[in-house]
C-alpha positions as CSV (number, residue, x, y, z in Angstrom):
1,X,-7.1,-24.3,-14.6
2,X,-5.1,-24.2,-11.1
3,X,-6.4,-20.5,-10.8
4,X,-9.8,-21.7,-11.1
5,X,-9.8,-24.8,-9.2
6,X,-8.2,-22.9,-6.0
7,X,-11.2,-20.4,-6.5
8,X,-14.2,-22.9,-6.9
9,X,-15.0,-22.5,-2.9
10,X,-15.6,-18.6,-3.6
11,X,-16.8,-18.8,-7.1
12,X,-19.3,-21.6,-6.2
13,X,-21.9,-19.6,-4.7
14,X,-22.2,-17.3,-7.8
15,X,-22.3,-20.1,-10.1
16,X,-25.7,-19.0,-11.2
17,X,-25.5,-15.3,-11.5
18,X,-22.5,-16.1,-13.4
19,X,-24.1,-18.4,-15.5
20,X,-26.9,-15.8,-16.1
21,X,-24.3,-13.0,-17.0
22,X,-22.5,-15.7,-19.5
23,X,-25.5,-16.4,-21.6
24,X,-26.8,-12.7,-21.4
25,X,-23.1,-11.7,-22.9
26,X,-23.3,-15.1,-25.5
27,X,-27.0,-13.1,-26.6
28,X,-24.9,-10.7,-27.1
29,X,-22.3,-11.9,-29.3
30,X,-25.5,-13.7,-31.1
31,X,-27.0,-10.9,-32.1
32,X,-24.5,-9.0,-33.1
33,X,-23.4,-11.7,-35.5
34,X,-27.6,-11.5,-36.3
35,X,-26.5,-7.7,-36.8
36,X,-23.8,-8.3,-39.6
37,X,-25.8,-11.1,-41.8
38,X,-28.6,-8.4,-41.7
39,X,-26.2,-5.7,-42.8
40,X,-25.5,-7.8,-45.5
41,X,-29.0,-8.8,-47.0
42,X,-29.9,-5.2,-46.2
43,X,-27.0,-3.8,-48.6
44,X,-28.4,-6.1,-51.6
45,X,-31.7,-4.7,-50.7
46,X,-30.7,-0.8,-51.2
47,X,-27.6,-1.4,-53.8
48,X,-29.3,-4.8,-55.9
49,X,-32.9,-5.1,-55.4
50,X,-34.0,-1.5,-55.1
51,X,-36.9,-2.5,-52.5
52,X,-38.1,0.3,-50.8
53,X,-40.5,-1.4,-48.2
54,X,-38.2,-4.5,-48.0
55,X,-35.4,-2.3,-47.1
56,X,-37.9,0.0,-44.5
57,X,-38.7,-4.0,-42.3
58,X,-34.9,-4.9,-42.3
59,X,-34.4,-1.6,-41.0
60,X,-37.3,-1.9,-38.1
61,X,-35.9,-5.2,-37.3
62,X,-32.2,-4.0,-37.2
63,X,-33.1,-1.2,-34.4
64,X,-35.2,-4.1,-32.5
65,X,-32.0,-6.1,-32.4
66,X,-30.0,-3.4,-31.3
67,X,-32.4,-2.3,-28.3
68,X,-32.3,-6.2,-27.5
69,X,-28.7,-6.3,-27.5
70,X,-28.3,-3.3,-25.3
71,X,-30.9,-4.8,-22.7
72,X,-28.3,-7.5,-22.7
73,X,-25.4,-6.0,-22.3
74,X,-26.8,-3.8,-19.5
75,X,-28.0,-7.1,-17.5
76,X,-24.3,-9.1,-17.8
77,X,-22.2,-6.0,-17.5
78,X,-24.1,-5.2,-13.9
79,X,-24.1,-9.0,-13.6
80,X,-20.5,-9.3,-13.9
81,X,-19.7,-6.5,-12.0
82,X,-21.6,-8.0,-8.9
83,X,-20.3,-11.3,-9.2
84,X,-16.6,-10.1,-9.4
85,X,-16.8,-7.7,-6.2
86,X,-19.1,-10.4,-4.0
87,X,-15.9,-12.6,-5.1
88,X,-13.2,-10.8,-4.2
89,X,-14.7,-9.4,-1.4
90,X,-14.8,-12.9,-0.1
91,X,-11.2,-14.3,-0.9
92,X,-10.6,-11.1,0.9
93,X,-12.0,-11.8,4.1
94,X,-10.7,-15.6,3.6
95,X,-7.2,-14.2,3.1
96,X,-7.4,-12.1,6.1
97,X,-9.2,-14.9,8.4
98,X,-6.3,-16.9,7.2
99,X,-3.7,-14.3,8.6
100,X,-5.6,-14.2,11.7
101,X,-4.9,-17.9,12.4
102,X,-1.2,-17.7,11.9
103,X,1.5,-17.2,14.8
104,X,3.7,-14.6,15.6
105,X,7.0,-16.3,14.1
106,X,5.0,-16.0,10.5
107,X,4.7,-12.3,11.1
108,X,8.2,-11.9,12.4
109,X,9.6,-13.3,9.3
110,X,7.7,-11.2,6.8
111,X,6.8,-6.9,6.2
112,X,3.8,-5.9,6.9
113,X,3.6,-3.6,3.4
114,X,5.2,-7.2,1.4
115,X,1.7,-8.6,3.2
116,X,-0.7,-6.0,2.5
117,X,0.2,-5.7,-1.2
118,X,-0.3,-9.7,-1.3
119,X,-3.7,-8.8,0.4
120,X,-4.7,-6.0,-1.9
121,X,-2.8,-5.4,-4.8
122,X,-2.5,-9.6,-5.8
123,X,-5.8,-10.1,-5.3
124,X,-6.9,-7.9,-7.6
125,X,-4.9,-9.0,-10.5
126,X,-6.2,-12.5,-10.0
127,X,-9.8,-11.1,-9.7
128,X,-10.4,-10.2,-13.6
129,X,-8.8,-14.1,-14.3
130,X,-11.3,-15.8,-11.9
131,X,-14.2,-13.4,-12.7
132,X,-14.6,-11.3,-15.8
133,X,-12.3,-13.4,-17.7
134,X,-14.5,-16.5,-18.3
135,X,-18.0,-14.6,-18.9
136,X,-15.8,-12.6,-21.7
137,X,-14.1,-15.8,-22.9
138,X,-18.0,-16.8,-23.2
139,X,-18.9,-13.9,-25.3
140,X,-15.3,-14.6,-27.7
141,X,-16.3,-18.4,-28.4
142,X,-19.7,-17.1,-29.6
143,X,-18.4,-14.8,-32.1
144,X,-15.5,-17.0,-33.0
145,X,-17.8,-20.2,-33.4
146,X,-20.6,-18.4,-35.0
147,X,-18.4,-16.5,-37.2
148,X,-16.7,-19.2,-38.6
149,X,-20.3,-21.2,-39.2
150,X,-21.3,-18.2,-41.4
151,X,-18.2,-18.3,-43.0
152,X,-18.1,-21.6,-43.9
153,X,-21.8,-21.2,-45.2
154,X,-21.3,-18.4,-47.6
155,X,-18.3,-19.1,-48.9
156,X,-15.7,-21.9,-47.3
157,X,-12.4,-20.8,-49.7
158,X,-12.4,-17.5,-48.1
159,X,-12.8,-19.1,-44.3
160,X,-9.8,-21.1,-45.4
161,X,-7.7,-18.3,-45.8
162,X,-8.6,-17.1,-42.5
163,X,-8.0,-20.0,-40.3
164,X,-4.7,-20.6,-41.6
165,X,-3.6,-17.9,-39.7
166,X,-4.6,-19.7,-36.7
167,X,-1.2,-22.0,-35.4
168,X,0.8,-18.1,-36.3
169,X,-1.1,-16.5,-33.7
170,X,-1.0,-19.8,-31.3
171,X,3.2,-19.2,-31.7
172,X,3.1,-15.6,-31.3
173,X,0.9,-16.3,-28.1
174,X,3.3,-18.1,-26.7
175,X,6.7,-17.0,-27.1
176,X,5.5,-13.7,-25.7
177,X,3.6,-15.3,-23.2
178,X,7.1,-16.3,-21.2
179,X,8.2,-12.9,-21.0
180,X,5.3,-11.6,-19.4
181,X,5.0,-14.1,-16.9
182,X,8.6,-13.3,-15.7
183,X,7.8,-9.6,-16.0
184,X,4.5,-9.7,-14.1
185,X,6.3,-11.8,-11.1
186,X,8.5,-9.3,-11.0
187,X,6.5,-6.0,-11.2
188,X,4.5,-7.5,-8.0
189,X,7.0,-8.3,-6.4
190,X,8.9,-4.6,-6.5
191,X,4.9,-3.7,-6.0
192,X,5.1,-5.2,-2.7
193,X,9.1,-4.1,-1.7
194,X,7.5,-0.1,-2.4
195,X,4.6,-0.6,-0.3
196,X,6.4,-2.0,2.3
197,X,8.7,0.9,2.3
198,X,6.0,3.8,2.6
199,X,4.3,1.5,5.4
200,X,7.8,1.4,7.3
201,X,8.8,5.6,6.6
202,X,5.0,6.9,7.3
203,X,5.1,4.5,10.9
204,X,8.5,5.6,11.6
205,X,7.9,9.3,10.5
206,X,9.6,10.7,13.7
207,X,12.5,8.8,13.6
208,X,13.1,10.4,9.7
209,X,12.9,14.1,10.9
210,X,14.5,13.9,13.9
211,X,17.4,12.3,12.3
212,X,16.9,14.7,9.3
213,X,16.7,11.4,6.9
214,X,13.9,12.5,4.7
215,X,16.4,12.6,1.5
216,X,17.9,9.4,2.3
217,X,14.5,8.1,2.4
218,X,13.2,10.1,-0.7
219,X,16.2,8.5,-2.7
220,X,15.1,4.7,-1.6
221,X,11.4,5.7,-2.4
222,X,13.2,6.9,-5.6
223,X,15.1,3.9,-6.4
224,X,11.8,1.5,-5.5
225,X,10.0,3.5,-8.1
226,X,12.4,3.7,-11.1
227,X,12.7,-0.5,-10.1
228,X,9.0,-0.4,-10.7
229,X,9.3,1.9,-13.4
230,X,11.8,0.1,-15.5
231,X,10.1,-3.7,-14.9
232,X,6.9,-2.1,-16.3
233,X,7.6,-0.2,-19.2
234,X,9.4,-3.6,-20.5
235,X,6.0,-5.1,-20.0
236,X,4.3,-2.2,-22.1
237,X,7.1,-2.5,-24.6
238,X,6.3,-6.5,-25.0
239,X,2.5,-5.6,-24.7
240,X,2.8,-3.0,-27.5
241,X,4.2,-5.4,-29.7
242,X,2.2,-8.0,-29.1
243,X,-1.2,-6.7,-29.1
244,X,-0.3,-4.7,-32.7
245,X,1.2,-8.4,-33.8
246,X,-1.9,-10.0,-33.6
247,X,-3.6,-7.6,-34.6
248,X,-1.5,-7.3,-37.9
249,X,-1.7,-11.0,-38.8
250,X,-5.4,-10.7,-38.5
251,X,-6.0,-7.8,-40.9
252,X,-3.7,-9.1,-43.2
253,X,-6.1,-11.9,-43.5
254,X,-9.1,-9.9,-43.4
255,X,-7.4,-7.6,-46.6
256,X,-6.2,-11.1,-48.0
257,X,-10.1,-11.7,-48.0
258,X,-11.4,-8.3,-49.1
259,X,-9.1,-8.8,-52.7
260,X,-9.8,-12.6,-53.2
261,X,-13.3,-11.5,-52.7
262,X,-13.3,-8.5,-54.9
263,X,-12.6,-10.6,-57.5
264,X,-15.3,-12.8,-56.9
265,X,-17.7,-10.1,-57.2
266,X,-16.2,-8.3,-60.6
267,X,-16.5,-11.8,-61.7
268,X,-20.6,-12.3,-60.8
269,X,-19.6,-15.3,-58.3
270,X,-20.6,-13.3,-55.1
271,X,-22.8,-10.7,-54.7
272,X,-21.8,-6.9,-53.0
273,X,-24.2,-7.8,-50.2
274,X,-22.4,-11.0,-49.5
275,X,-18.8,-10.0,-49.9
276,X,-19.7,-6.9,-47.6
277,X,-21.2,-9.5,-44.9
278,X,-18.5,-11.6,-45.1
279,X,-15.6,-8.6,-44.8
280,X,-17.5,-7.9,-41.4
281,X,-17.7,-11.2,-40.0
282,X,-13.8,-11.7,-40.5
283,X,-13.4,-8.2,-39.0
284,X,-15.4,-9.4,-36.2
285,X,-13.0,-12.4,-35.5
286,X,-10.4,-10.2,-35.0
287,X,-12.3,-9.7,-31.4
288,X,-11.7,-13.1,-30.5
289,X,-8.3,-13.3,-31.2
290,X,-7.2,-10.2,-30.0
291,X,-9.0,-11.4,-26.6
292,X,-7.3,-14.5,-26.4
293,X,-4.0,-12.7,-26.8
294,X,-5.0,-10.5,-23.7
295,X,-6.3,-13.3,-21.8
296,X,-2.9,-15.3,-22.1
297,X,-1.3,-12.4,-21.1
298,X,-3.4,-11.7,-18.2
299,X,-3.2,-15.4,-16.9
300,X,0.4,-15.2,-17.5
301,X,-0.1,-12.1,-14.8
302,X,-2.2,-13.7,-12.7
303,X,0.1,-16.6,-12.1
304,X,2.7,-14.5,-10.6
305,X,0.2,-12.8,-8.3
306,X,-1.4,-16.7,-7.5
307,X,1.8,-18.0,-6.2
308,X,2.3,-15.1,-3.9
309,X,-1.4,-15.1,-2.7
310,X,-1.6,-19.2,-1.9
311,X,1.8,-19.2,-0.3
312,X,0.1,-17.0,2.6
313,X,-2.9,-19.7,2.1
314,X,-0.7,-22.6,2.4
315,X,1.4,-21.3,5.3
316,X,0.3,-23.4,8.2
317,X,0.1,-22.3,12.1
318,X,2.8,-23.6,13.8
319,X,0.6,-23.0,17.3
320,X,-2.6,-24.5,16.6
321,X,-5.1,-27.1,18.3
322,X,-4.3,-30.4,18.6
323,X,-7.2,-33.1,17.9
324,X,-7.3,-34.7,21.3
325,X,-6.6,-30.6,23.0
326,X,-9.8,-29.8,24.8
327,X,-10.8,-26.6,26.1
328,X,-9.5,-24.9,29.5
329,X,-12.7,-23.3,31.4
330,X,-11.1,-22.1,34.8
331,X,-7.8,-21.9,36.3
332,X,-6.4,-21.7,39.3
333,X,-3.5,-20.5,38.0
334,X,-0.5,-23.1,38.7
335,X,2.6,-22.8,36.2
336,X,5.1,-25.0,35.7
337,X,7.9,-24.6,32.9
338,X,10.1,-28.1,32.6
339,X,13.3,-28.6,31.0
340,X,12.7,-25.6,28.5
341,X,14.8,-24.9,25.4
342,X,14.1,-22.7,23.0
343,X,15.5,-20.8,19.8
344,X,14.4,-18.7,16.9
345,X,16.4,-20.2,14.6
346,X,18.2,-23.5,15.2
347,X,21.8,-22.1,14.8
348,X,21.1,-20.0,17.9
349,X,19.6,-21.1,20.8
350,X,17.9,-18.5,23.3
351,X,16.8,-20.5,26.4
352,X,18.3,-23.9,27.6
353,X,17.0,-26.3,30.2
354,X,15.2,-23.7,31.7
355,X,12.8,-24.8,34.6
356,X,10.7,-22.9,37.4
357,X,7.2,-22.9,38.9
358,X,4.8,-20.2,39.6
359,X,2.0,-21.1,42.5
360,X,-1.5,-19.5,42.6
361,X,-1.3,-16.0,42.9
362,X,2.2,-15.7,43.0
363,X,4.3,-12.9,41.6
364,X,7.5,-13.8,39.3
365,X,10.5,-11.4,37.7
366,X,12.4,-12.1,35.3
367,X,15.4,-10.3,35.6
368,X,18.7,-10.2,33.2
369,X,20.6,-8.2,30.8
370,X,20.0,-7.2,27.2
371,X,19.4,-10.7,25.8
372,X,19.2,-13.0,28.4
373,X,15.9,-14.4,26.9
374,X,13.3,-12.5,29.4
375,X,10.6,-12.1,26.9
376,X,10.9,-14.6,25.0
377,X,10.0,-16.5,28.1
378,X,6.5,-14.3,28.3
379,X,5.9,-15.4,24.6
380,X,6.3,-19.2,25.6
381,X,4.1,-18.2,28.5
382,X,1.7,-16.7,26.4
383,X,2.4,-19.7,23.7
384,X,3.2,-17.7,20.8
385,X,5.5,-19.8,20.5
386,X,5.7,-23.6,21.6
387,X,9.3,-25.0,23.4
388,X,11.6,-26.3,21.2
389,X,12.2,-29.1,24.1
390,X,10.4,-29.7,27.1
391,X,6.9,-28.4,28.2
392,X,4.8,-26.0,30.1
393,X,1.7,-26.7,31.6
394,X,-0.9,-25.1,34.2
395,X,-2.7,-26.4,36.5
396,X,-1.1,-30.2,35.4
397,X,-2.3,-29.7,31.6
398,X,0.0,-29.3,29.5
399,X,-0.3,-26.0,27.1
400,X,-0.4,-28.2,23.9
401,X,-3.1,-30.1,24.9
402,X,-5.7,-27.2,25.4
403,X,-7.2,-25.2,22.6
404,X,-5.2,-22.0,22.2
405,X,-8.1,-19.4,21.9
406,X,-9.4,-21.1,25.4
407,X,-5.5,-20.5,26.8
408,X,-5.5,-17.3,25.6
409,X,-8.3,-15.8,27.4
410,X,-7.2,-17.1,30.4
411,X,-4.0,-14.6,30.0
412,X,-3.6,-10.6,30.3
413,X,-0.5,-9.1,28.0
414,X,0.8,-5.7,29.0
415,X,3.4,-5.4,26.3
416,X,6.5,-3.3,26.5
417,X,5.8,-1.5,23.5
418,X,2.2,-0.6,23.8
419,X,-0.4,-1.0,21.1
420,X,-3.3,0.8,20.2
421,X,-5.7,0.4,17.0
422,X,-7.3,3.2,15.5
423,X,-10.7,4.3,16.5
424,X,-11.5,6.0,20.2
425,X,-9.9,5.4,23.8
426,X,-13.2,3.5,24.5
427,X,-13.2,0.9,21.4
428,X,-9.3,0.4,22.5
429,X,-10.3,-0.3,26.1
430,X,-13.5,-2.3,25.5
431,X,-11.3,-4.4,23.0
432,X,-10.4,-6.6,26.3
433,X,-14.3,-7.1,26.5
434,X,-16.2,-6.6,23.8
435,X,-19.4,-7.0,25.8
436,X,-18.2,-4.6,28.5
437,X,-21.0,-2.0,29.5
438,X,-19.7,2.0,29.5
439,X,-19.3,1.8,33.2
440,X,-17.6,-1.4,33.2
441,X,-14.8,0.2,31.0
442,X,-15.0,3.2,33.1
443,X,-14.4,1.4,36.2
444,X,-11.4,-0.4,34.3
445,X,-10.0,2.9,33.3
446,X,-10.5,3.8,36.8
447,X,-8.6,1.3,38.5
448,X,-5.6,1.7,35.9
449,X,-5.6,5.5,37.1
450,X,-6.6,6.4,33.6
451,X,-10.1,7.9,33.4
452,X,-9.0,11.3,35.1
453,X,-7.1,12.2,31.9
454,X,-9.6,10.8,29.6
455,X,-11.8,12.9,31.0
456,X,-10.5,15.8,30.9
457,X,-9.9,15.3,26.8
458,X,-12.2,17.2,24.7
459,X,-14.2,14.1,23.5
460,X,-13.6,12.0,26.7
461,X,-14.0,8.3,25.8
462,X,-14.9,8.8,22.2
463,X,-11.3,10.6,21.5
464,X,-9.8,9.3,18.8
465,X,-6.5,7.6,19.7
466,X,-5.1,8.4,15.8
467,X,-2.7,5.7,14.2
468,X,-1.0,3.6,17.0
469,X,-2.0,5.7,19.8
470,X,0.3,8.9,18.5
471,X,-2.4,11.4,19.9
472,X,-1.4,10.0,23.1
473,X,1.4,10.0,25.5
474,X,3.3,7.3,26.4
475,X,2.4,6.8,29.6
476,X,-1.4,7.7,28.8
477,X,-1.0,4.8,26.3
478,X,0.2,2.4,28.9
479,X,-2.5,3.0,31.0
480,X,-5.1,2.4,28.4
481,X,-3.4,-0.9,27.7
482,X,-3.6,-1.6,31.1
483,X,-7.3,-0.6,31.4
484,X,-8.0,-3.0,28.4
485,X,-5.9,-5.9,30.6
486,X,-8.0,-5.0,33.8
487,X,-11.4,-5.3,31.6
488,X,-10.3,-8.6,30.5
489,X,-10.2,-10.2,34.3
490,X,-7.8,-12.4,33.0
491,X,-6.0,-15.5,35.8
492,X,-2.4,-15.0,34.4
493,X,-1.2,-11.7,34.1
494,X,1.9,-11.1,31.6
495,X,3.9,-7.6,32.4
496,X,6.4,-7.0,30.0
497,X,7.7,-3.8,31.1
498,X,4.7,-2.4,32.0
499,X,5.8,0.4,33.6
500,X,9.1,1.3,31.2
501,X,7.1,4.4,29.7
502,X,6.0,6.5,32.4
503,X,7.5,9.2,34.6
504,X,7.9,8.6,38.5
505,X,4.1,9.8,39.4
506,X,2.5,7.4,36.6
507,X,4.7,5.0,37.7
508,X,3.2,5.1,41.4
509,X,-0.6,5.2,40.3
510,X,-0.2,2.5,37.9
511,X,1.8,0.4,40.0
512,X,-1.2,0.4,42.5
513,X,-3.6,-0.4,39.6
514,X,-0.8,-3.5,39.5
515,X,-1.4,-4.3,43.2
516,X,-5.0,-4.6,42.8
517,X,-4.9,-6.4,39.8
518,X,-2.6,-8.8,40.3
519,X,-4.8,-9.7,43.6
520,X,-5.2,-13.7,43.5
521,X,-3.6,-13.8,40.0
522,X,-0.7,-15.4,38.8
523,X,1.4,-12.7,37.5
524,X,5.1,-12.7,35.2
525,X,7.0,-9.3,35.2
526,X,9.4,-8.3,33.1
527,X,10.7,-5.0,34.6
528,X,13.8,-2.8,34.7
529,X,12.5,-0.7,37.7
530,X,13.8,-1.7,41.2
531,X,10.4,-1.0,42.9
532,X,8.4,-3.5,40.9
533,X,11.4,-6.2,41.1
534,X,11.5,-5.8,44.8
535,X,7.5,-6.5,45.1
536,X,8.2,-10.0,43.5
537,X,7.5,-12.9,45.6
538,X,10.3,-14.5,43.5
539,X,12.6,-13.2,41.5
540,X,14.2,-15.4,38.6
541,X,17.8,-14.0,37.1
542,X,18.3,-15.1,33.7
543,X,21.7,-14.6,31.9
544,X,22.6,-15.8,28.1
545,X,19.0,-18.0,28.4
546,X,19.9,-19.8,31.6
547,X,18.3,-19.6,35.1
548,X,21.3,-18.3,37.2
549,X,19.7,-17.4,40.2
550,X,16.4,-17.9,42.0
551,X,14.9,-16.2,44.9
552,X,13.7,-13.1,46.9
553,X,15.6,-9.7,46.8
554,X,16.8,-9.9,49.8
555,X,18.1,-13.7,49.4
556,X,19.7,-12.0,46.3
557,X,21.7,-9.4,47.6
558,X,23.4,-11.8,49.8
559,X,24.5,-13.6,46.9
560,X,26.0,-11.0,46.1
561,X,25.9,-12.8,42.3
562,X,24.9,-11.0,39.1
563,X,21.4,-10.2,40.8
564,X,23.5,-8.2,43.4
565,X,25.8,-6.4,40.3
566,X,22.6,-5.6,38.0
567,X,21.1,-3.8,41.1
568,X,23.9,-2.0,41.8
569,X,24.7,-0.4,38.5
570,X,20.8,0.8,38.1
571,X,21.2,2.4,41.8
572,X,23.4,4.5,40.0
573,X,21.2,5.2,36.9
574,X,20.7,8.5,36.4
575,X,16.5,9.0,37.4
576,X,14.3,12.0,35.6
């Protein structure tokens, strides 16, 4: 019942189809109960009465009922089929919106093949609960209650014998019931370690060969799979027992019937016709129960793949809208961080006290060793993540009180590593604009000194980028990525080593793409090259999450601090 109440919103607007496909599948069942009395009289009629033209009408009306019952069964079996795939297709899209609206910190805690087997391979298994499962569970009660009313009518000592089987099959249900649940968990959950394994090898693909690690890699793909392997076969090996179980303790009945009955009829009590009707309706029944076996174990599945499902449902934003936030329309572009302290994970802080400004159109570094807490200052910036103390606002409002999506589009991210989606170089630079015109994205492309080597691709524009850019270059990624920032016109620009990917002429174009850019625009850089330190208009020296130092190049050298040391030792970095 959980199952079903967490799916009323997306089952709702297919109450009526599925309604229609229900009492289509319960004509069904009718008539093919109709089917069996018939099969009965007829069998008096050939083997009793000897009537020739009786038998000829039972006949006619037999085939009528069977074209009637296949009209039927076409209508719910394309009925259900609908209803299930509109259904899933929708919890799909729910689940994904869902995702969409959750920060970076619930990301960074989780795989993304763990999340796309929740997103795929879960929701399938709860799919044949929520959908198929109740229009067959329609069709069972039918034939079950129907069954049992013909039963009862022709001959009620012989039902008796049947439903004492009953409270057997209820136990067996049961006490197999447990061990699948467990089973199931655990099948989806080695599901979901395998896929995220293949997502992580075929991503990293280069990093296998290069460092020859394709066996090591085979062997864990190995190891997933025998894990898999193992869990499911014990499944099969409880599912072959109990399926045969059930189905035992049912024929046992029905041959428990067939003798009593026999006797009956060598005694005159019951007629051939009648004993032969009745051996099919308690045949029949087996279809119920046999169902309801596979049901329970399918909802003992489902359960498994529920939990893992809702608890992406049920994980809440930590960044998200305030009631009283309201939106942001322009900015001028004033930052202040005050008294900031930040940290990951409670037991190890990142950034402490940490407080600067950045005026209108100003340019900021952030420079520090590996670990000094540089960008995870442009994610607070950005408000991936909000402070753990203290507060950052712009122009006087503080971030927490705006909406995020109207923060967001004030703000430009050039990321270190870049990222591109699949589809062509002009889908991946329009994705900063989706309204932008063809020249607008070539003018972007211009400025970020990008459309000379798009052009001279094969397809130009419409060349396909392949997974994550790898048809690319680095530095022709970058460039894209900063095309995509330029088409976005954003007020606060975000460079988190921007420039860390290209070679010394790249380095210069893009750089003057920069310059143009950042024109009037509040801009944070995160950058191990001297020449785009040294255009800062401040420079900020971070070490172990603390602001150390503060102020131009220049004023930094004379410090002679750990500005003055970090210089020196790049001076000396070997250049290609």
């Amino acid at each position: 019942m959980l199952i079903f109440k967490r799916f009323q919103p997306f089952i709702q607007p297919y109450l009526a189809r599925m309604g229609l496909a229900g009492l289509l599948v319960m004509g069904v069942a009718a008539i093919n109960l109709a089917l069996l009395r018939l099969a009965g009289t007829l069998w008096d009629v050939i083997t009793v009465q000897h009537d020739g033209s009786l038998m000829t009408e039972l006949i006619g009306l037999f085939l009528g009922l069977v074209l009637l019952q296949g009209l039927c069964s076409m209508g719910h079996s394309y009925l259900t089929a609908w209803v299930s795939q509109r259904i899933v297709a929708d919890f799909r899209r729910h689940l994904f919106g869902h995702l969409q609206t959750l920060t970076v910190s619930f990301f960074a805690r989780r795989r993304t093949g763990e999340l796309l087997s929740r997103l795929m391979n879960d929701v399938t298994v709860i799919q044949s609960v929520v959908t198929e499962t109740p229009i067959d569970s329609a069709k069972q009660l039918v034939t079950f209650v129907g069954g049992i009313a013909f039963l009862l009518a022709m001959n009620w000592r012989l039902c008796l014998l049947i439903l004492i089987l009953l409270p057997l099959l209820v136990l067996v249900a049961k006490l197999f019931g447990r061990k699948l649940k467990s089973l199931s968990t655990s099948i989806q959950d080695q599901t979901a370690a395998l896929s995220t394994l293949v997502e992580e090898v075929i991503s990293g693909i280069r990093i296998v060969k290069s460092f020859v690690q394709t066996k090591r890699e085979e062997a864990r793909f190995a190891a997933q799979v025998d894990q898999t392997l193992h869990l499911t076969l014990r499944r099969a090996g409880i599912m072959a027992v109990f399926i045969p179980v059930i189905s035992l303790l049912t024929f046992s009945a029905a041959a428990t019937v067939l003798w009593y009955g026999g006797r009956q009829v060598i005694e005159g009590t019951v007629t051939p016709g009648d004993l032969f009707a009745f051996v099919l309706f308690a045949g029949i029944l087996i279809g119920p129960f046999s169902s309801a076996a596979r049901v329970f174990a399918q909802i003992k599945e489902a359960q498994g793949a529920m939990q893992r499902v809702f608890e992406i449902l049920d994980a809440q934003p930590e960044i998200h809208d305030r009631p009283d936030a309201h939106i942001l329309s322009t900015v001028a572009g004033h930052m202040r961080v005050e008294n900031v302290s930040f940290a990951y994970d409670p037991r190890h802080p990142v950034l402490s006290n940490l407080s600067f400004e950045a005026k209108p159109g100003e340019v900021i570094a952030f420079v520090g060793p590996t670990g000094a807490g540089k960008t995870t200052v442009v994610n607070l910036l950005h408000r991936f993540y909000d402070p753990t103390e203290g507060r950052l606002t712009i122009d006087g409002h503080d971030l927490r009180q705006v909406t995020v999506e109207s923060w967001y589009r004030q703000v430009a991210l050039v990321p270190q590593e870049t990222i591109l989606f699949g589809g062509t170089i002009f889908d991946n630079i329009r994705y900063g604009n989706l309204d932008a015109s063809e020249s607008a994205v070539q003018e972007a492309s211009t400025a970020a000194h990008a459309h000379d080597f798009i052009t001279e691709l094969p397809d130009g524009y419409r060349t396909v980028v392949g997974e994550k850019g790898i048809n690319l270059s680095g530095g022709q990624r970058q460039r894209i990525a900063i095309a995509r920032a330029i088409l976005k016109n954003p007020r606060i620009l975000l460079l988190d080593e921007a420039t860390s990917s290209l070679d010394t002429e790249s380095e210069r174009l893009v750089q003057e793409a920069l310059e143009r850019l950042m024109e009037g625009r509040t801009t944070f850089v995160v950058a191990h090259r001297l020449s785009t330190i040294q255009r800062a208009d401040r420079i900020l020296v971070l070490d172990k999450g603390k602001l150390v130092e503060e102020g131009t190049h220049a004023q930094l050298m004379e410090r002679k601090g750990l500005y003055h040391y970090l210089h020196t030792i790049r001076l000396h970095e070997p250049t290609v």
